[in-house]
C-alpha positions in Angstrom: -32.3 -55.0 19.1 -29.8 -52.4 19.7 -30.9 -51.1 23.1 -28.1 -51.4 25.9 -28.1 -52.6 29.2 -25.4 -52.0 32.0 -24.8 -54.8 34.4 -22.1 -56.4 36.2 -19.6 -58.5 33.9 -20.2 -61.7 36.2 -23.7 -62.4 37.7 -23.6 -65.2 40.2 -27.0 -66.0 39.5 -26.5 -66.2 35.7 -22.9 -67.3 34.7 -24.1 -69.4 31.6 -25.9 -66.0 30.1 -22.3 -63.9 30.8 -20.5 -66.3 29.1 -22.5 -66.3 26.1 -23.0 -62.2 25.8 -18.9 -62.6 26.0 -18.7 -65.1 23.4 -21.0 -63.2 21.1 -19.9 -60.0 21.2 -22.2 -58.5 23.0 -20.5 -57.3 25.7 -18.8 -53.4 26.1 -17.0 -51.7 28.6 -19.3 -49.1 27.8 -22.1 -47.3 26.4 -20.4 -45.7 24.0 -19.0 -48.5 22.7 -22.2 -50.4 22.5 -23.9 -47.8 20.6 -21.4 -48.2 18.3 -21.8 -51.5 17.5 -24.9 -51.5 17.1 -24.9 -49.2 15.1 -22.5 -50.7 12.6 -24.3 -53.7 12.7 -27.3 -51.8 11.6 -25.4 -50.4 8.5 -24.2 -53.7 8.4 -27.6 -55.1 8.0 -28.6 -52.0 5.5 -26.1 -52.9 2.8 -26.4 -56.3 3.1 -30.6 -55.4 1.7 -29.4 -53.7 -0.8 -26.5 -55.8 -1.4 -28.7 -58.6 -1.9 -31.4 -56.5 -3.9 -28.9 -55.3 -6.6 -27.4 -58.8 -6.7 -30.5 -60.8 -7.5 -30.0 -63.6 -6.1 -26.4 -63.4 -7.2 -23.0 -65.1 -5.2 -19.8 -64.4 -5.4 -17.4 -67.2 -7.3 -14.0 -68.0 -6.2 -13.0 -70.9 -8.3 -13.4 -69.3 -11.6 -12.0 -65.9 -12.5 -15.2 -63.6 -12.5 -14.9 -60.0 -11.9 -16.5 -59.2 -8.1 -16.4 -55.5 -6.8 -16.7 -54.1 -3.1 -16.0 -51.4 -1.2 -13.1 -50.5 1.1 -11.4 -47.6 2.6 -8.4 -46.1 0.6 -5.9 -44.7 2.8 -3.9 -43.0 0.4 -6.8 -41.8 -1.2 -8.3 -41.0 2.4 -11.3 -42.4 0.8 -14.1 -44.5 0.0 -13.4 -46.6 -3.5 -14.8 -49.5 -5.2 -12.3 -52.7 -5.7 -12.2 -55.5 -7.8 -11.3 -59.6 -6.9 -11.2 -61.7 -9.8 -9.7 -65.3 -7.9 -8.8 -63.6 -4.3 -11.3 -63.0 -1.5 -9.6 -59.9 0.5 -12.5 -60.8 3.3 -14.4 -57.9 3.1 -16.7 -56.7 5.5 -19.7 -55.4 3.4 -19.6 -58.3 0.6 -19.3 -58.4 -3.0 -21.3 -57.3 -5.8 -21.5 -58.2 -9.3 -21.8 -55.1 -11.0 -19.2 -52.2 -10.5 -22.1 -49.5 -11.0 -24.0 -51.3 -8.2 -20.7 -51.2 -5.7 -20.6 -47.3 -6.7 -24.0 -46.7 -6.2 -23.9 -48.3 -2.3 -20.4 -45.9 -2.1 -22.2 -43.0 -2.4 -25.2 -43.9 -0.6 -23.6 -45.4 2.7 -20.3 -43.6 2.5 -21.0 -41.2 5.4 -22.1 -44.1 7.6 -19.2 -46.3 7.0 -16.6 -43.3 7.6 -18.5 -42.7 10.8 -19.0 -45.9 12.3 -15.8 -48.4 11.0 -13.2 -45.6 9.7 -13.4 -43.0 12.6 -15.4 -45.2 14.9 -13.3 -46.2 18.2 -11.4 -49.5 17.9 -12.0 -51.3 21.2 -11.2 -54.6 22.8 -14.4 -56.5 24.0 -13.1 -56.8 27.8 
């Protein structure tokens, strides 16, 4: 739900729940980092809505050569842009959308948030 916890990283009396915090990613070195997260999994969740709203019901296609747009970070440009896949699927982290103006559209909206939370947010190792 996005709240944090601090606890020990082993609790004798509940190694099975440890292991799977650990496993899923749920586990920080500190509060800071945990914050974090969750807060990129909330803007995560947030333009995966409206993803999925401006999409209508639509899916990406990697067999035939469709045009599918997303959004990624530009270092040259040291900016947000909107990409195009026609056969590859770069694995982006936000998904695809099928119409440019759409991708735009959740740019502008959620650019601030992205910068904040995957561009300048800390990279950490979950140990």
């Amino acid at each position: 739900d996005g709240s944090t916890i601090e606890k020990r990283f082993v609790d004798e009396c509940m190694p099975l729940f440890d292991r799977q915090v650990l496993t899923q990613g749920n586990l920080f070195a500190s509060e800071e980092q945990a914050q974090l997260e969750a807060k990129r999994r909330f803007l995560l969740y947030k333009i995966k809505e409206f993803r999925n709203i401006r999409n209508n019901g639509w899916h990406p296609d990697f067999i035939t050569n469709s045009k599918k747009f997303y959004i990624e970070w530009d270092k040259n440009k040291n900016d947000i842009i909107v990409s195009c896949a026609v056969h590859n699927n770069p694995f982006n982290i936000f998904g695809y959308f099928k119409n440019i103006g759409h991708a735009e559209e959740a740019a502008s909206i959620f650019k601030n948030e992205i910068i904040k939370f995957f561009v300048k947010g800390e990279i950490y190792e979950i140990y």
